[in-house]
VEXKOLVO-71497 format. One record per residue (C-alpha): x, y, z; residue number from 0; residue in three letters. Coordinates in pm, 1 decimal. Each point is the difference from the previous one (the first is absolute). Example, Ala and Ser with C-alpha at 12.3 -4.5 7.8 and 13.67 -1.06 7.14 Angstrom:
2
<rec><c1>1230.0</c1><c2>-450.0</c2><c3>780.0</c3><num>0</num><residuo>ALA</residuo></rec>
<rec><c1>137.0</c1><c2>344.0</c2><c3>-66.0</c3><num>1</num><residuo>SER</residuo></rec>
//
This chain:
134
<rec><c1>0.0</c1><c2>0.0</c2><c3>0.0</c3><num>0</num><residuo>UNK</residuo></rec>
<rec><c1>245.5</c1><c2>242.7</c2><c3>135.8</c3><num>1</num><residuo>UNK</residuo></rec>
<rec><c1>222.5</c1><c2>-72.1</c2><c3>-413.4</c3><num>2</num><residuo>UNK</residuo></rec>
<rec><c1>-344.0</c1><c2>58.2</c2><c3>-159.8</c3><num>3</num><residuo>UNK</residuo></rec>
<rec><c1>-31.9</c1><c2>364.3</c2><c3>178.0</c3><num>4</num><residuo>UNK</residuo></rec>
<rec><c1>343.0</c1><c2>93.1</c2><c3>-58.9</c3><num>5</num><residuo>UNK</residuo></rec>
<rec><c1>-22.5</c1><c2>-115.9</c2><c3>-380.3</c3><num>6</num><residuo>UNK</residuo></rec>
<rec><c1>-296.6</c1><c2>246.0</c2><c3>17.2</c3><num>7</num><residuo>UNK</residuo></rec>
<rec><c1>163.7</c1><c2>273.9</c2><c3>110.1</c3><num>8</num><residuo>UNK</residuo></rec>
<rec><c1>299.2</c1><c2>-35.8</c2><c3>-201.8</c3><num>9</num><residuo>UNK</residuo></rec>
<rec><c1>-152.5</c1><c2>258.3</c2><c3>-323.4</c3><num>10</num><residuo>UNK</residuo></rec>
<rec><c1>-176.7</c1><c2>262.2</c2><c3>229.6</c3><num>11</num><residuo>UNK</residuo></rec>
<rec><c1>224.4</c1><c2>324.2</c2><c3>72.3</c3><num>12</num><residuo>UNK</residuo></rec>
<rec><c1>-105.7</c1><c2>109.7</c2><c3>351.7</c3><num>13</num><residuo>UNK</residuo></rec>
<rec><c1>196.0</c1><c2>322.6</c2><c3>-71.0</c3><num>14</num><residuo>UNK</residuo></rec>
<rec><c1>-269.6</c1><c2>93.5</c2><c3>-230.2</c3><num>15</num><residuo>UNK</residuo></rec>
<rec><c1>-133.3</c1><c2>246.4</c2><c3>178.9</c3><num>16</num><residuo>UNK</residuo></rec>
<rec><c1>-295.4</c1><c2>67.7</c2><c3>-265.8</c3><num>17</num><residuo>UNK</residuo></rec>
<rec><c1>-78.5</c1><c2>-378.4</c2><c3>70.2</c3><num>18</num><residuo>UNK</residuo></rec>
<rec><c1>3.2</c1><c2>-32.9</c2><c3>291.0</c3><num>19</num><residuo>UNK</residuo></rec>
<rec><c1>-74.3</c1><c2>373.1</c2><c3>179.0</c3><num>20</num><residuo>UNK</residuo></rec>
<rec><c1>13.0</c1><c2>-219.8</c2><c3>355.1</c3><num>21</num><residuo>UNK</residuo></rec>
<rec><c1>374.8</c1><c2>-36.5</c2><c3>-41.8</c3><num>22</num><residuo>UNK</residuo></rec>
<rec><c1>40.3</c1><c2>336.2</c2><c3>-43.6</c3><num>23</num><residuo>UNK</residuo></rec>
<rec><c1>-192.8</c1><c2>130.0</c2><c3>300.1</c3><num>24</num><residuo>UNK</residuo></rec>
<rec><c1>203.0</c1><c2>-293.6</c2><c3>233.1</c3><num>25</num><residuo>UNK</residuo></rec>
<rec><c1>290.2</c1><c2>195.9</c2><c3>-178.0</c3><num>26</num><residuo>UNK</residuo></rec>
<rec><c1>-117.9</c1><c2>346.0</c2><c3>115.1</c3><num>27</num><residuo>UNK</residuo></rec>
<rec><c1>-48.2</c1><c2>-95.6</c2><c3>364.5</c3><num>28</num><residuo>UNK</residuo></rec>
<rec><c1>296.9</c1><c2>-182.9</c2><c3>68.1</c3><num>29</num><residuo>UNK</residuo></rec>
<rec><c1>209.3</c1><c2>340.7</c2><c3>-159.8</c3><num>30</num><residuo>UNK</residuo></rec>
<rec><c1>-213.4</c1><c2>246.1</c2><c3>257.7</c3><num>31</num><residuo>UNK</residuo></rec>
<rec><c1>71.5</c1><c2>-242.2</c2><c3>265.6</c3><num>32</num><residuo>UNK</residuo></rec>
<rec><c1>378.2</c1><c2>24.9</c2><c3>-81.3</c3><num>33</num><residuo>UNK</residuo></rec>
<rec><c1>-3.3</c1><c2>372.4</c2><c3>-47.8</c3><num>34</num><residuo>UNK</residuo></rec>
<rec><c1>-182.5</c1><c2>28.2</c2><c3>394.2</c3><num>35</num><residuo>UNK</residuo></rec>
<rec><c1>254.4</c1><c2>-262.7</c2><c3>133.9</c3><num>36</num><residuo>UNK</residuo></rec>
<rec><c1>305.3</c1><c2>201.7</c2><c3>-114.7</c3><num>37</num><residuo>UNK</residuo></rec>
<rec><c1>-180.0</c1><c2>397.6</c2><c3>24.7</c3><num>38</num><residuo>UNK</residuo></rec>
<rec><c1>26.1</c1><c2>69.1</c2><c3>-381.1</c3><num>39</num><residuo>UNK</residuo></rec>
<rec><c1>-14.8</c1><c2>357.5</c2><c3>-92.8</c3><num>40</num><residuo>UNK</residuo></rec>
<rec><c1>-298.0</c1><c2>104.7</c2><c3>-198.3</c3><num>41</num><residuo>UNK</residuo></rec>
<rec><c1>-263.4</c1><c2>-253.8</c2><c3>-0.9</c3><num>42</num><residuo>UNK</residuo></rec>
<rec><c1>-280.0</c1><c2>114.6</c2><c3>181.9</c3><num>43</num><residuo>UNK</residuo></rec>
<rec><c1>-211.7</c1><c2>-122.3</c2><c3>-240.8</c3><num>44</num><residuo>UNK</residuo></rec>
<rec><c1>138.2</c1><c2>-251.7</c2><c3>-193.0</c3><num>45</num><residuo>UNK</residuo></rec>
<rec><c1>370.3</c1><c2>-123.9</c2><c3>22.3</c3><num>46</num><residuo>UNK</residuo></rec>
<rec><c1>154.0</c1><c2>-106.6</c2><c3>-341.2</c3><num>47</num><residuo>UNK</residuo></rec>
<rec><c1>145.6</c1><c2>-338.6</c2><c3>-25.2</c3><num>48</num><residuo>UNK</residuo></rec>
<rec><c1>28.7</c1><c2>-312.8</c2><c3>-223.5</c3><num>49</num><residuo>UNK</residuo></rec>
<rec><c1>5.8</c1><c2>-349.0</c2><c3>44.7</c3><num>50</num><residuo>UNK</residuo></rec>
<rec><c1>277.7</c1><c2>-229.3</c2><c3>-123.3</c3><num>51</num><residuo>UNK</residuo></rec>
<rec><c1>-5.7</c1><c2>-366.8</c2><c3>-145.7</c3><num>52</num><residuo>UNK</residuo></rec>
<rec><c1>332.5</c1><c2>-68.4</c2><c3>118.8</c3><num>53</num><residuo>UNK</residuo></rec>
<rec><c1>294.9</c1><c2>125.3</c2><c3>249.7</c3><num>54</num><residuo>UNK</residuo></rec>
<rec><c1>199.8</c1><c2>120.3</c2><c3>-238.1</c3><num>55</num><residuo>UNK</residuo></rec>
<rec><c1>-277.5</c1><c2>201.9</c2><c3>-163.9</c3><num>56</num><residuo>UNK</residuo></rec>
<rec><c1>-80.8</c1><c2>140.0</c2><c3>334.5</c3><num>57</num><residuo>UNK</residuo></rec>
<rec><c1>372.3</c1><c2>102.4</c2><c3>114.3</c3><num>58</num><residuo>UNK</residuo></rec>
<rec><c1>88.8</c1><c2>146.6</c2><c3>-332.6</c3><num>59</num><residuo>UNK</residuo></rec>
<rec><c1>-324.3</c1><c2>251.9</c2><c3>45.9</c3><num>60</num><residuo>UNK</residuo></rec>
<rec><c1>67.0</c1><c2>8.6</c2><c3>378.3</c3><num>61</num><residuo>UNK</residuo></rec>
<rec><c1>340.6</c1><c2>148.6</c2><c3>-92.8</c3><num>62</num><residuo>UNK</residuo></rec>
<rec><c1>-180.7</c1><c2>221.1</c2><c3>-284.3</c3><num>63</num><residuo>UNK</residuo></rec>
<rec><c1>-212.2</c1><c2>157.0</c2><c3>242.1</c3><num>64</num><residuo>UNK</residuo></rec>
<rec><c1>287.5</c1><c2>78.7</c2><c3>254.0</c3><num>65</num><residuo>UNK</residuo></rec>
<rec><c1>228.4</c1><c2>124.1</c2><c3>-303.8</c3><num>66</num><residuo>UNK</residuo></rec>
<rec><c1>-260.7</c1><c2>225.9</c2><c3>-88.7</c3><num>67</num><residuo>UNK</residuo></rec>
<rec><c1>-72.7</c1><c2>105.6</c2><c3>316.2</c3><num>68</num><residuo>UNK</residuo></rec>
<rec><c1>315.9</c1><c2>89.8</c2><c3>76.8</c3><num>69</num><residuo>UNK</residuo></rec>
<rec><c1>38.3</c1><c2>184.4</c2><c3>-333.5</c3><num>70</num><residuo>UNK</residuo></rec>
<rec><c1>-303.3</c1><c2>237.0</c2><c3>63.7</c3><num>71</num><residuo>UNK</residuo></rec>
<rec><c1>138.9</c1><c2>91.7</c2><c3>337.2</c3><num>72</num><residuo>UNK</residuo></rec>
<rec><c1>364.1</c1><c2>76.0</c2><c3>-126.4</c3><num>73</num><residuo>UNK</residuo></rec>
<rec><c1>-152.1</c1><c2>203.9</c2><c3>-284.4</c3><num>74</num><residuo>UNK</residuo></rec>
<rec><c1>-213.7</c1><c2>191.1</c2><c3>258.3</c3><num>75</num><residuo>UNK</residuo></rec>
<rec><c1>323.3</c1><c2>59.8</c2><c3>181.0</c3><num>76</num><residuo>UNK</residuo></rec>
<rec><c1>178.3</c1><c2>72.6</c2><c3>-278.8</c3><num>77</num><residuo>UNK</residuo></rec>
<rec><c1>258.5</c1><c2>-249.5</c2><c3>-19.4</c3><num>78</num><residuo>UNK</residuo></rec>
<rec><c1>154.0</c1><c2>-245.0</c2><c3>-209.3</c3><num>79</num><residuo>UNK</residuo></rec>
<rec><c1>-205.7</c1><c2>-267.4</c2><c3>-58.9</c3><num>80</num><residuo>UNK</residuo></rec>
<rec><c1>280.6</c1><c2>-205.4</c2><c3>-191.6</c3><num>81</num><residuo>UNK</residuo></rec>
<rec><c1>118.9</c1><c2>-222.4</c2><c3>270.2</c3><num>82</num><residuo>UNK</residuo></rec>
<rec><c1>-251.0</c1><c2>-240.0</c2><c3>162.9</c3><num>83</num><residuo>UNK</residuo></rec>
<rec><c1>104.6</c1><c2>-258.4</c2><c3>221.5</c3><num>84</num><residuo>UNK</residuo></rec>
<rec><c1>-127.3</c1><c2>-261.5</c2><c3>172.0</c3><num>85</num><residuo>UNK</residuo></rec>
<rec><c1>131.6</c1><c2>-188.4</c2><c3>328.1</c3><num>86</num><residuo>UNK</residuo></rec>
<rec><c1>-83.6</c1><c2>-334.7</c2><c3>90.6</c3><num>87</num><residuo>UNK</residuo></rec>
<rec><c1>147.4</c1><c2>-311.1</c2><c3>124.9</c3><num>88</num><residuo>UNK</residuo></rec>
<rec><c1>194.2</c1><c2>-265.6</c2><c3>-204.9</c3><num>89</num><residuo>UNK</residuo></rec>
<rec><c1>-272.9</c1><c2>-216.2</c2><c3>121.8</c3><num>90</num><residuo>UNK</residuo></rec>
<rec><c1>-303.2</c1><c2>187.4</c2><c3>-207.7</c3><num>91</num><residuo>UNK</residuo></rec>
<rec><c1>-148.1</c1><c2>-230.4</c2><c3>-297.2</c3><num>92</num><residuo>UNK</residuo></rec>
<rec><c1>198.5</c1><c2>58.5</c2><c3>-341.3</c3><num>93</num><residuo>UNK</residuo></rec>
<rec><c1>-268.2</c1><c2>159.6</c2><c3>-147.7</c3><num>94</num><residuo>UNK</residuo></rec>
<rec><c1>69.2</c1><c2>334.0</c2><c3>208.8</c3><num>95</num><residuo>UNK</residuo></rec>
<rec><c1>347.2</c1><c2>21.5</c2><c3>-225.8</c3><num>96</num><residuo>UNK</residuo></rec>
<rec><c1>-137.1</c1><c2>-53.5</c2><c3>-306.6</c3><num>97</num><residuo>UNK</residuo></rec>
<rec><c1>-222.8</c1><c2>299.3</c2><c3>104.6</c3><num>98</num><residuo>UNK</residuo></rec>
<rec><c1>295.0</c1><c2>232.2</c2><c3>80.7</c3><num>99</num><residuo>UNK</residuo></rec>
<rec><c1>181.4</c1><c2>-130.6</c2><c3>-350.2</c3><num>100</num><residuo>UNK</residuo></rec>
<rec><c1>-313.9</c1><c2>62.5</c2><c3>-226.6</c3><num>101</num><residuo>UNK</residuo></rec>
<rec><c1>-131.5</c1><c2>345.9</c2><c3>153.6</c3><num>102</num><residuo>UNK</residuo></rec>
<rec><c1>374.5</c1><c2>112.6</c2><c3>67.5</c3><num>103</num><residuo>UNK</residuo></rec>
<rec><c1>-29.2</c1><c2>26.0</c2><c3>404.8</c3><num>104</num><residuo>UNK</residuo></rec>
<rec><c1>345.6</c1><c2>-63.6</c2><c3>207.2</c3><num>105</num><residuo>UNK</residuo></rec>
<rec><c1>10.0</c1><c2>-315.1</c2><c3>179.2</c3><num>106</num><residuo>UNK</residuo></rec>
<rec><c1>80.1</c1><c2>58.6</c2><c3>350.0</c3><num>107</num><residuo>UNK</residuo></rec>
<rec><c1>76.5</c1><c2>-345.2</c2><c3>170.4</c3><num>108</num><residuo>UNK</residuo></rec>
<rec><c1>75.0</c1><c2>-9.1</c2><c3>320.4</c3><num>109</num><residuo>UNK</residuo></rec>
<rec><c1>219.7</c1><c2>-303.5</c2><c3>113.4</c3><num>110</num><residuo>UNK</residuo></rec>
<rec><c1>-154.0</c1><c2>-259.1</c2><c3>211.8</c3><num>111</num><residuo>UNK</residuo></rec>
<rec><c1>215.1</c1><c2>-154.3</c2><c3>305.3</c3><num>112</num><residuo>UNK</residuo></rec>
<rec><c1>51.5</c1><c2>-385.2</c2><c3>102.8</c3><num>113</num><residuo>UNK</residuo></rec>
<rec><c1>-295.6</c1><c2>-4.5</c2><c3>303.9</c3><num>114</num><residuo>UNK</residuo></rec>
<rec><c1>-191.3</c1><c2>254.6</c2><c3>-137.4</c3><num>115</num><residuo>UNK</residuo></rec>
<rec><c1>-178.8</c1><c2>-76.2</c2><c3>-330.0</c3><num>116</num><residuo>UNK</residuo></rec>
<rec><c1>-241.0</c1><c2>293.4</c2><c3>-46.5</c3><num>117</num><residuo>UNK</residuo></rec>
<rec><c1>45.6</c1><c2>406.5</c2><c3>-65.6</c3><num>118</num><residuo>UNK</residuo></rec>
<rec><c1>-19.6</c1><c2>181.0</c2><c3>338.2</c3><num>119</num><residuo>UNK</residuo></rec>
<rec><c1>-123.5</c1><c2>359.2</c2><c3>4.8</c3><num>120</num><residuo>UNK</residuo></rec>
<rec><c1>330.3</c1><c2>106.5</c2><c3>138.9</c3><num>121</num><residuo>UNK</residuo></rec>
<rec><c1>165.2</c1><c2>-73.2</c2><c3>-311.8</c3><num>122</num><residuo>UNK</residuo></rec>
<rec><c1>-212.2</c1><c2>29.2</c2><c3>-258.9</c3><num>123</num><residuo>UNK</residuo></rec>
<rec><c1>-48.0</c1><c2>378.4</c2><c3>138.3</c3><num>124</num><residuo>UNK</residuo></rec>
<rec><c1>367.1</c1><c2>35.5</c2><c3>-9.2</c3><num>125</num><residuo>UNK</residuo></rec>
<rec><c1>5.4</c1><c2>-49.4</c2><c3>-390.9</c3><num>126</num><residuo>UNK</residuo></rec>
<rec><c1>-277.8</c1><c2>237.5</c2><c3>-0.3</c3><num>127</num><residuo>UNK</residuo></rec>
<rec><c1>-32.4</c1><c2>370.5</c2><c3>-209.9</c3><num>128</num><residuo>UNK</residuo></rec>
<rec><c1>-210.2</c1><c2>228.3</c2><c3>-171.0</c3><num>129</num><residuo>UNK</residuo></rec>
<rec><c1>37.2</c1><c2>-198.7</c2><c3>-335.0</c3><num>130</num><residuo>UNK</residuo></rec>
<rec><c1>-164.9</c1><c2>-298.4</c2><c3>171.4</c3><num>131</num><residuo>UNK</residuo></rec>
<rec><c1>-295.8</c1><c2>-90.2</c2><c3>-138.3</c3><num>132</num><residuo>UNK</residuo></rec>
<rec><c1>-63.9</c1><c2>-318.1</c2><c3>277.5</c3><num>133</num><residuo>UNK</residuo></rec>
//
């Protein structure tokens, strides 16, 4: 039974959002909910936001949306906005390098220590400036 339904589903594209309007209010919901849980600017109404198939998809328009970010505050400041970096640990998927290597952001890595296998606040603030974009 449980082949049959997934043979079923195999030809239906649930990211259709003009068949299948559902998905795209689940879609809308679970970007407000986001926006609330990390006090986006602007959004009183309704927070923009897109879903993504796959993790890749969704850290290369994660990073997007901090690059430009980033961008429209250095231009409101007046400054360069040819530098964009971004630190992380050398423990992050592989997907966040191909991000800096395609949209041209400095990778920031900061090195990881026998005992302690995760990026600390301490140091990943150390690597920290105004070019950084996360």
């Amino acid at each position: 039974e449980a082949e049959e339904i997934m043979h079923d589903a195999l030809d239906v594209n649930y990211v259709d959002m003009m068949q299948y309007p559902s998905c795209t209010e689940i879609q809308n919901r679970c970007v407000s909910m986001l926006a609330d849980l990390f006090h986006a600017e602007d959004h009183e109404d309704e927070a923009v936001g897109t879903a993504a198939i796959g993790s890749s998809e969704a850290i290369m328009l994660a990073g997007l949306a901090m690059k430009f970010l980033w961008k429209k505050r250095m231009t409101k400041l007046g400054k360069s906005t040819s530098k964009p970096n971004l630190v992380m640990g050398y423990n992050v998927q592989v997907c966040w390098e191909k991000f800096c290597r395609y949209f041209e952001v400095e990778e920031r890595f900061v090195h990881l220590e026998e005992g302690q296998y995760t990026l600390t606040p301490e140091k990943a603030c150390a690597m920290v400036d105004e070019n950084t974009i996360g």
